[in-house]
SELOFI-240543 format. One line per 2 residues: number of its first residue (from 1); for each residue z negated, x negated, y negated of N, C-alpha, C. Coordinates in nm, 3 decimals, decimal comma, padded with zeros to 5 digits, always signed. Each point is the difference from the previous one (the first is absolute). Layout:
NUM> Z:X:Y:Z:X:Y:Z:X:Y; ... .
# end
This chain:
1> +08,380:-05,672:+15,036:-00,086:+00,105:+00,052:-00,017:+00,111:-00,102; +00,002:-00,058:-00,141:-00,023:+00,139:-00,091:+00,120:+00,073:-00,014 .
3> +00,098:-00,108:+00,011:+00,137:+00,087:-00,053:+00,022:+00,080:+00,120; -00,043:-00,013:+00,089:+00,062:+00,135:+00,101:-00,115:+00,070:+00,034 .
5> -00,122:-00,045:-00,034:-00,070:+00,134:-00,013:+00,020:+00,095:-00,117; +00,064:-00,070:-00,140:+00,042:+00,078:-00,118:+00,113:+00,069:+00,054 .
7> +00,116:-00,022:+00,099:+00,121:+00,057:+00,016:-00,039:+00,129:+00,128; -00,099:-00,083:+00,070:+00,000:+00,161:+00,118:-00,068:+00,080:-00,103 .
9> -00,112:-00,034:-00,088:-00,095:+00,135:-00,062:+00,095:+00,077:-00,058; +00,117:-00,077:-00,103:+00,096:+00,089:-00,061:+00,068:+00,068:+00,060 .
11> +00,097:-00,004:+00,133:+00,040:+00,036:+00,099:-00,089:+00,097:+00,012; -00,132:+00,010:+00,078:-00,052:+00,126:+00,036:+00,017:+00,084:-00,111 .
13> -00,089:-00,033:-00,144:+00,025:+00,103:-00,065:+00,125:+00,041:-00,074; +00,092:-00,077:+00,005:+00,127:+00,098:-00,002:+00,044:+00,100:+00,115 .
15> -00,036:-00,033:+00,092:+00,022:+00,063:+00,129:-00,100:+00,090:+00,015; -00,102:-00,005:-00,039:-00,115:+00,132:-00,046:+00,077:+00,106:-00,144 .
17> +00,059:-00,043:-00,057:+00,003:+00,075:-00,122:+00,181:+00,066:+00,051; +00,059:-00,029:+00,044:+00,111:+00,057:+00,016:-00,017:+00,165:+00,043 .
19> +00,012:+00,063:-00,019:+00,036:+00,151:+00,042:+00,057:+00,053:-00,051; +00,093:+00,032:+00,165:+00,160:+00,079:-00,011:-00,048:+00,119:+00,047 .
21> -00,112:+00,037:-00,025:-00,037:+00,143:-00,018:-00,010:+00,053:-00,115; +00,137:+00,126:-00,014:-00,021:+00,043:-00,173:-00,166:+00,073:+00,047 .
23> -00,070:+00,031:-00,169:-00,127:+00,062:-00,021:+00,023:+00,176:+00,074; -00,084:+00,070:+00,090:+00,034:+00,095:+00,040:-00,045:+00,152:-00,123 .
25> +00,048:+00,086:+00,037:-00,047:+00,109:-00,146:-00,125:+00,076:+00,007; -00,051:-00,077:+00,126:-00,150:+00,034:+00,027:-00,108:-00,030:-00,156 .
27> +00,057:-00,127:-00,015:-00,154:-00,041:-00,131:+00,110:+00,083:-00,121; +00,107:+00,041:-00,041:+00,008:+00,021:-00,045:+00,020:+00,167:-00,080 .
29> -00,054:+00,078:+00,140:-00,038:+00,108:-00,001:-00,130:+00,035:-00,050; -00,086:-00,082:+00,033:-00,102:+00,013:-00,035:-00,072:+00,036:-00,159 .
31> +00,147:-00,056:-00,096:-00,014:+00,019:-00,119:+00,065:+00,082:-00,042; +00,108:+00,067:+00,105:+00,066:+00,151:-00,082:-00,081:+00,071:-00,036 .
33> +00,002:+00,122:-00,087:-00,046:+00,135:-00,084:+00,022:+00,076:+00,073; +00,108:+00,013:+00,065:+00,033:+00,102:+00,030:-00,052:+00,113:+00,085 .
35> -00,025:+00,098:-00,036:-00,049:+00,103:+00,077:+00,026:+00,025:+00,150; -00,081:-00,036:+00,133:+00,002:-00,023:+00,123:-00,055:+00,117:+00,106 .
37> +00,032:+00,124:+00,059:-00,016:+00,074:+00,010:-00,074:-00,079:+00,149; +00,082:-00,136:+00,082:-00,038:+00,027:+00,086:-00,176:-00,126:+00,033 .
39> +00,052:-00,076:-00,160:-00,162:-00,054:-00,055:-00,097:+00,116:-00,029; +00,035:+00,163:+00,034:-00,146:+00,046:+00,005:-00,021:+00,047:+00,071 .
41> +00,123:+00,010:+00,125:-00,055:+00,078:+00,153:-00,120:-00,141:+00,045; +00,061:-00,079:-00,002:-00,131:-00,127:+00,071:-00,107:+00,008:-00,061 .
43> -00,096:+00,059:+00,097:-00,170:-00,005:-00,093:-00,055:-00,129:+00,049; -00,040:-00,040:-00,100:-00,099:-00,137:-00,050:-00,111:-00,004:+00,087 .
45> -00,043:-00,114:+00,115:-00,084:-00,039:+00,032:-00,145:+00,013:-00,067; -00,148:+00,011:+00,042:-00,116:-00,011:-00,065:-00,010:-00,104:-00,079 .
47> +00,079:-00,157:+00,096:-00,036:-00,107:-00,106:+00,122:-00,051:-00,085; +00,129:+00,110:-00,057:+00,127:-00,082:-00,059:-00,086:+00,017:-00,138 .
49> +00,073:-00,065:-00,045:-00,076:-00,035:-00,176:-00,006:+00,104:-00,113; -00,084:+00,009:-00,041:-00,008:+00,109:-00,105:+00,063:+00,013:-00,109 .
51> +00,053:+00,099:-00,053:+00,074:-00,010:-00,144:-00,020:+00,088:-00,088; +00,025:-00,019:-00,122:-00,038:+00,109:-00,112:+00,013:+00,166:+00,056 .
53> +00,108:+00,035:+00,020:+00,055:+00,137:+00,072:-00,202:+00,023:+00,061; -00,055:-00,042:+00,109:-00,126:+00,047:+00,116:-00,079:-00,022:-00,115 .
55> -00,011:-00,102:-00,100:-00,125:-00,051:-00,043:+00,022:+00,138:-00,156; +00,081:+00,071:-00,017:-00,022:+00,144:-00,086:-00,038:+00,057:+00,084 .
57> +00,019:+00,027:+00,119:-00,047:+00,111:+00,105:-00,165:-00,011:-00,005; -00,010:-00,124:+00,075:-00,161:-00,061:-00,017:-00,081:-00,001:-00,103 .
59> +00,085:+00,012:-00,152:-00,116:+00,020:-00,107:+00,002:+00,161:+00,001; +00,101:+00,084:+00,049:-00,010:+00,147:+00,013:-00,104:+00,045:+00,025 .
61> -00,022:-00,033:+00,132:-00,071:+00,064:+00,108:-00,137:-00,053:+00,029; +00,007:-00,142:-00,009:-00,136:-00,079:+00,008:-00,125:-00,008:-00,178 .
63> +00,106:-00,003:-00,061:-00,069:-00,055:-00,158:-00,007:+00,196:-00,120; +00,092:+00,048:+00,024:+00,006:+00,136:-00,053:-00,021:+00,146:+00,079 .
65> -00,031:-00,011:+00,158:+00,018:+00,131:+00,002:-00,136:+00,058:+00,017; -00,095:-00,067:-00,013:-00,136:+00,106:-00,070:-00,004:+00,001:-00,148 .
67> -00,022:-00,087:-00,077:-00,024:+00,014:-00,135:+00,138:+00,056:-00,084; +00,142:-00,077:-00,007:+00,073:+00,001:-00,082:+00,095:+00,073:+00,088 .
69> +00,010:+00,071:+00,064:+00,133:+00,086:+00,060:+00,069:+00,052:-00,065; +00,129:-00,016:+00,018:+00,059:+00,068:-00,101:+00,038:+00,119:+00,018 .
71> -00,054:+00,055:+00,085:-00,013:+00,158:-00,014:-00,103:+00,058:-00,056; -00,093:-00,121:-00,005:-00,139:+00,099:-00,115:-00,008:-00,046:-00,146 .
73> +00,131:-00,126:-00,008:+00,034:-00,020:-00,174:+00,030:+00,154:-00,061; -00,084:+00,030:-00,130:+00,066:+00,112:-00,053:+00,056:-00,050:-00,096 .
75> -00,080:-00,118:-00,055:-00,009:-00,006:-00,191:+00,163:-00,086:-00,069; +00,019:-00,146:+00,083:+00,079:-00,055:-00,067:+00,148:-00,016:+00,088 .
77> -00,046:-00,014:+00,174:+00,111:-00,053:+00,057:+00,062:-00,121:+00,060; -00,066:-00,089:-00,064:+00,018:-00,146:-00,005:-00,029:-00,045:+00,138 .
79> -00,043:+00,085:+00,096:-00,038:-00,058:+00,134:+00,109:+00,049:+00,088; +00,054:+00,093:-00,038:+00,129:+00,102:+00,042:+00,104:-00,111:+00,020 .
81> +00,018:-00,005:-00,168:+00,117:-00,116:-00,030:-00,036:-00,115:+00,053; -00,079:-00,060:+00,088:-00,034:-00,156:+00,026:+00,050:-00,017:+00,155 .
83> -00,009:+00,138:+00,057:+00,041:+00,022:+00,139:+00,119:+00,070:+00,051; +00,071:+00,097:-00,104:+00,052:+00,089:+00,083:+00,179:-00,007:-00,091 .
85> +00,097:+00,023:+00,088:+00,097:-00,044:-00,132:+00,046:+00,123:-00,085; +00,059:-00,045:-00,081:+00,047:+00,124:-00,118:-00,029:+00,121:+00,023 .
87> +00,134:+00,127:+00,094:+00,001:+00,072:+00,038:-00,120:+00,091:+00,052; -00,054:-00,125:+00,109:-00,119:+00,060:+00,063:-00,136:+00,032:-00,095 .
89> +00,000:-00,128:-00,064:-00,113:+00,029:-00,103:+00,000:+00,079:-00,083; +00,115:+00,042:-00,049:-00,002:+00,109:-00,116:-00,018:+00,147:+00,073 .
91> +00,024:+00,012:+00,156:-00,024:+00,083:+00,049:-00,182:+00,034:+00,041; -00,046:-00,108:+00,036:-00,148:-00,050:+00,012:-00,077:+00,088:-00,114 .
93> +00,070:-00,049:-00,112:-00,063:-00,019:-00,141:-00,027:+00,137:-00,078; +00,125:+00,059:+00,043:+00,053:+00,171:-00,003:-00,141:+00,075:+00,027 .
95> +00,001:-00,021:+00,123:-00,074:+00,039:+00,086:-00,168:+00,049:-00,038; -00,033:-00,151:-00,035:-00,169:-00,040:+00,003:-00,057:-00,011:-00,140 .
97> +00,096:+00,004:-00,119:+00,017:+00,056:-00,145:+00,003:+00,158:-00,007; +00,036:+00,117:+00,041:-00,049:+00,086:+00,004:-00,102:+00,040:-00,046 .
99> -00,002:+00,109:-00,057:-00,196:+00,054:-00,048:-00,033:+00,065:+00,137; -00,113:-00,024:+00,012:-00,095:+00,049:+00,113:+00,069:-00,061:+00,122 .
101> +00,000:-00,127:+00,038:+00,093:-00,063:+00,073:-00,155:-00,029:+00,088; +00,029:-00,020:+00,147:-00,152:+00,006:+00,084:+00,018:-00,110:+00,103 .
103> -00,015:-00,130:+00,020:+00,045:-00,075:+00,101:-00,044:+00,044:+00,085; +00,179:-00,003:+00,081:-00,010:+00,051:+00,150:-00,073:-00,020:+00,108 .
105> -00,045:+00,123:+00,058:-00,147:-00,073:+00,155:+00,065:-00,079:+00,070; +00,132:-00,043:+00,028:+00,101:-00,094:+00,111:+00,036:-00,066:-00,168 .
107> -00,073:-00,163:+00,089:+00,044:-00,089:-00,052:+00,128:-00,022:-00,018; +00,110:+00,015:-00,080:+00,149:-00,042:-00,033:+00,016:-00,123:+00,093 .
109> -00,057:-00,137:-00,017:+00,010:-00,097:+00,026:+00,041:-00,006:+00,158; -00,082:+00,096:+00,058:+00,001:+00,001:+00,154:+00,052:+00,181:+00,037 .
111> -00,046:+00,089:-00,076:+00,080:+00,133:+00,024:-00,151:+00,059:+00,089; -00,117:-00,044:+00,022:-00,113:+00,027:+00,076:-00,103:-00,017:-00,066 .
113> -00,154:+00,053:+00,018:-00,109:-00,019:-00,085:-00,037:-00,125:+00,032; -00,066:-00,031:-00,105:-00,085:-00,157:-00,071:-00,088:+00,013:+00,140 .
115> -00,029:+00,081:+00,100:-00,163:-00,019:+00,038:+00,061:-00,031:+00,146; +00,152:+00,009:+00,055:+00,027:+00,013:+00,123:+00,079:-00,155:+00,024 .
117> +00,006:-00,056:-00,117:+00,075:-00,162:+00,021:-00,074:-00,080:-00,008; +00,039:-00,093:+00,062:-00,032:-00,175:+00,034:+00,056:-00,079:+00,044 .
119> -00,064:-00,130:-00,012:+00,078:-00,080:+00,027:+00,161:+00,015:-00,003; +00,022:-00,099:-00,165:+00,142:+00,056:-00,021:+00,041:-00,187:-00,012 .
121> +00,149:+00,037:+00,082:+00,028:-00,203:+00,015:+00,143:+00,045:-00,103; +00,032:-00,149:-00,094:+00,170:+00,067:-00,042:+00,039:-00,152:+00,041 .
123> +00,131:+00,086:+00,079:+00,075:-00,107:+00,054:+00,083:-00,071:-00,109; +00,055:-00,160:+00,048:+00,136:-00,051:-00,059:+00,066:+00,076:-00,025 .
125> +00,053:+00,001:-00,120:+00,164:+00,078:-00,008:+00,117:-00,053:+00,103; +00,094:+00,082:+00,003:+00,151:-00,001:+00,025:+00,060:+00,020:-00,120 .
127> +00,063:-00,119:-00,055:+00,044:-00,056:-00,136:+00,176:+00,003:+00,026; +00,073:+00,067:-00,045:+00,114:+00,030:+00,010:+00,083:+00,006:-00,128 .
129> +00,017:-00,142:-00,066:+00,045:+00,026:-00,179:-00,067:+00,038:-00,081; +00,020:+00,142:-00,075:-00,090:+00,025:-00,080:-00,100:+00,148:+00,076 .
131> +00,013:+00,025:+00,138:-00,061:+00,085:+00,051:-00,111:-00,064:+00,104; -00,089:+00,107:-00,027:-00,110:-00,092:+00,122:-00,102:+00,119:+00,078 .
133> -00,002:-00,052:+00,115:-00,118:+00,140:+00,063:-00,116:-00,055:+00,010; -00,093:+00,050:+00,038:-00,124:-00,038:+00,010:-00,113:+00,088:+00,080 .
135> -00,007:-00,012:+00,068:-00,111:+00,064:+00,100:-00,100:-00,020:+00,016; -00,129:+00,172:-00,062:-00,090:-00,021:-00,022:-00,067:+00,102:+00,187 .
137> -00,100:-00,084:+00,042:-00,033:+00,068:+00,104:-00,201:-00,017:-00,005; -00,047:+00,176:+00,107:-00,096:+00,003:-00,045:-00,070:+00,092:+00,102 .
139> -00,125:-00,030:+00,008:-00,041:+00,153:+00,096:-00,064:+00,096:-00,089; +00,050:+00,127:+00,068:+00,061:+00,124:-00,059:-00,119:+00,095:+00,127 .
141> -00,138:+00,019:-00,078:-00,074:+00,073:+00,143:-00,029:-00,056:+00,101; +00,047:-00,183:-00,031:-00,033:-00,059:+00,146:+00,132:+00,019:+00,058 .
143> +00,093:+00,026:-00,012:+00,112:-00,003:+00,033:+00,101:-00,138:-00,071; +00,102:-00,054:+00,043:+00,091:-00,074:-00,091:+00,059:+00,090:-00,071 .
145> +00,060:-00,040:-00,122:+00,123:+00,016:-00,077:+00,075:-00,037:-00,078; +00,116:+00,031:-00,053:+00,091:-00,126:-00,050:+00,073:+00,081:-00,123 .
147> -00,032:-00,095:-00,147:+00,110:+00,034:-00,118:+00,108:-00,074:+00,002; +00,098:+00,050:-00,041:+00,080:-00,048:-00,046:+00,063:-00,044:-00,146 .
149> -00,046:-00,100:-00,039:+00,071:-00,051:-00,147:+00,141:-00,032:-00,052; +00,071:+00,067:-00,097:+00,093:-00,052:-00,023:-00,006:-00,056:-00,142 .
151> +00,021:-00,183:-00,007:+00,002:+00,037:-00,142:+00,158:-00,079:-00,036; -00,004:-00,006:-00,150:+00,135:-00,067:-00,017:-00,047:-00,060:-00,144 .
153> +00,060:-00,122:-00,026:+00,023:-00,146:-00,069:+00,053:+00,069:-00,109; -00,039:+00,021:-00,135:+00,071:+00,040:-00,117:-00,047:-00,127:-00,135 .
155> +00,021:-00,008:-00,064:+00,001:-00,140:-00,103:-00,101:-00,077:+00,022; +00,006:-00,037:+00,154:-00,048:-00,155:+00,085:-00,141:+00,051:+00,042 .
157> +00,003:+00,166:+00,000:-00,158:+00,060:+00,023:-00,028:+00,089:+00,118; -00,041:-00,007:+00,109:-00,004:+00,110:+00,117:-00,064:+00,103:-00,039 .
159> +00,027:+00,107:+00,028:-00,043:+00,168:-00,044:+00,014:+00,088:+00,100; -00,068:+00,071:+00,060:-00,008:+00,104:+00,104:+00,084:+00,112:-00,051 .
161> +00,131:+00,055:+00,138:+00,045:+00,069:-00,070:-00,007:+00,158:+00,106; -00,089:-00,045:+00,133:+00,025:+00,081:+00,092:-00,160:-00,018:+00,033 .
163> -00,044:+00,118:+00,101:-00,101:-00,042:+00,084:+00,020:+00,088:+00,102; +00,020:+00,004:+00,149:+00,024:+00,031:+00,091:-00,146:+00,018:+00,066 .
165> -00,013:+00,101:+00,037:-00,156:+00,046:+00,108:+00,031:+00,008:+00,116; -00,132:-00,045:+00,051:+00,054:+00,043:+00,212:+00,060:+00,152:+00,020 .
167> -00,004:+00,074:-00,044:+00,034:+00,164:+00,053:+00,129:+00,000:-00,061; +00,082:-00,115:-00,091:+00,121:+00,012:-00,023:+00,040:+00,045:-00,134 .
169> -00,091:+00,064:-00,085:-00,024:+00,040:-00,145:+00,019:-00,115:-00,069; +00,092:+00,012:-00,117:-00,041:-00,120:-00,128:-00,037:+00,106:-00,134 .
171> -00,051:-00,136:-00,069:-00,087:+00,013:-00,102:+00,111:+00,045:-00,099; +00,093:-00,015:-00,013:+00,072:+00,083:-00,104:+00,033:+00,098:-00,002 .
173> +00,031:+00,102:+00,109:+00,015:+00,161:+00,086:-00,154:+00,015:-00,048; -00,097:-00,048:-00,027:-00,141:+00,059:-00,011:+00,024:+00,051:-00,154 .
175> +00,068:-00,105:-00,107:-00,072:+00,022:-00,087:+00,088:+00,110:-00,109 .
# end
């Protein structure tokens, strides 16, 4: 009685473990780098999982944009450089270093005044290699509206390198 309950159990699980299915390149996509143009047309559900890329957006907008904005940094910068990448920041930096430099009545962040926004949600990214979007949305007057984030992955660090406004303006043509 044991020996052929020992011979069917082995039997099943050899017969469980056999697969003549090679591995498909599904799981193994998942770990390419590679830059995915069409991993950022698909926007991310409310509940897909959060990742570094949204959670810079979220310390942007939620944790810095009354006190530490980096459009009203004059002195050192360091908030510039924590968010925005190279290029852009040195353009930022250009900018708001200036003598007699006056932060702008339209918030940069949103391109509209501090007194006409609310309720601001930032979505999941669309994670595409080392590029990622991120969508910040908000009412605008009681109206909706929608940013657009672009940032990109530089020595293992997400950095904003775009910001797209509802009327179609980006933040780098501003500055």
């Amino acid at each position: 009685m044991k020996t052929s309950f020992l011979l069917i159990s082995l039997l099943f699980v050899g017969l469980c473990s056999c697969n003549t299915k090679k591995p498909t390149s599904q799981a193994s996509s998942e770990t390419v780098t590679v830059d995915s143009a069409a991993a950022l047309t698909k926007r991310p559900g409310p509940d897909a999982p959060r990742s570094a890329a949204d959670r810079l957006v979220r310390a942007l907008y939620f944790e810095h944009n009354k006190t530490d904005n980096p459009f009203r940094e004059t002195r050192t910068g360091t908030i510039i450089d924590q968010f925005f990448a190279r290029p852009v920041a040195d353009r930022i930096w250009k900018r708001v270093s200036n003598a007699g430099y006056k932060a702008p009545k339209l918030n940069p962040l949103f391109n509209a005044p501090d007194a006409s926004i609310s309720k601001i949600w930032v979505e999941p990214a669309a994670v595409g290699g080392t590029r990622a979007l991120v969508y910040v949305t908000y009412l605008l007057a009681g109206k909706p509206a929608e940013i657009r984030v672009d940032l990109l992955q530089t020595a293992g660090r997400w950095r904003i390198t775009e910001l797209t406004y509802p009327d179609g303006k980006t933040l780098t043509k501003q500055l």
